[in-house]
KEROVEX-414588 format. One record per residue (C-alpha): x, y, z; chain; residue in three letters. Coordinates in steps of 0.25 Angstrom, whole numbers, plus 2048, in hexadecimal, padded with zeros to 3 digits. Each point is the difference from the previous one (the first is absolute). Layout:
% residues N
 east north  up unit code
    X     Y   Z    A  ala
...
//
This chain:
% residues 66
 east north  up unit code
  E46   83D 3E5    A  unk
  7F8   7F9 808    A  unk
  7F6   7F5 7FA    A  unk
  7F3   7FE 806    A  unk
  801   7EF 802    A  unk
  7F3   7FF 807    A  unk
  7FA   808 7F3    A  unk
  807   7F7 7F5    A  unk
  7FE   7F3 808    A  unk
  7F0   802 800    A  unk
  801   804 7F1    A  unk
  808   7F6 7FC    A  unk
  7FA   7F4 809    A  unk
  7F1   804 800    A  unk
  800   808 7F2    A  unk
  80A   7FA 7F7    A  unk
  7FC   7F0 807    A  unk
  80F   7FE 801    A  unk
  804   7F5 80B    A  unk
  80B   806 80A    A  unk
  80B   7F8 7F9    A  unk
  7FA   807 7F3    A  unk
  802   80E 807    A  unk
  80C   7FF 806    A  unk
  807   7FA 7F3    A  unk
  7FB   80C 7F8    A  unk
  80B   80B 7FF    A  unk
  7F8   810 804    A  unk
  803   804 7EF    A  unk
  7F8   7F0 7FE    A  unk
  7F4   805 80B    A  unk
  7FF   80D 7F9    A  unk
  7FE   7FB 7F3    A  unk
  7F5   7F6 804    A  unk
  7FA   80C 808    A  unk
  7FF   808 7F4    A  unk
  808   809 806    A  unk
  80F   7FF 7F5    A  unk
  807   80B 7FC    A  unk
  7FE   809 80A    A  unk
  80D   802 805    A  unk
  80C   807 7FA    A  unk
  80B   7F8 7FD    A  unk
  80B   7FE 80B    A  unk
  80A   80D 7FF    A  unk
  80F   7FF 801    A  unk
  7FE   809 80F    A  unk
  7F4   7F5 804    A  unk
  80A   7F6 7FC    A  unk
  80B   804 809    A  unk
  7F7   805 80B    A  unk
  7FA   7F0 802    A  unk
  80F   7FC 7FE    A  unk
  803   807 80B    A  unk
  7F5   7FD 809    A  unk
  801   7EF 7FB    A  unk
  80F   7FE 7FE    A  unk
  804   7F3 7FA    A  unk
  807   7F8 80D    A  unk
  80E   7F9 7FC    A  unk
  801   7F2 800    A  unk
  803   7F9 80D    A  unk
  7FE   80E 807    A  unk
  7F5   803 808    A  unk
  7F6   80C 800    A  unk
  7FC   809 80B    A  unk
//
């Protein structure tokens, strides 16, 4: 999934009024909601869930990650 920055930048600085400290401190689930935009999604699945642990493992501390 891909999100368009550009796209929620101009929505959230220029349409919402949000500071960039404001913006970047919101969480996308946060931004969605002020857009109007909440329960859209379907909840994260079990097979989501793995497939984004995979892709993001968690690093071992004192070990770096490639």
């Amino acid at each position: 999934m891909r999100f368009d920055w550009p796209g929620l930048m101009r929505l959230g600085l220029r349409g919402l009024g949000l500071c960039p400290a404001e913006f970047w401190a919101l969480t996308p689930a946060e931004l969605m909601v002020m857009l109007g935009r909440e329960g859209g999604d379907a909840p994260l699945g079990r097979a989501r869930l793995e497939e984004l642990a995979r892709a993001f493992p968690d690093a071992v501390s004192g070990q770096e990650t490639e």
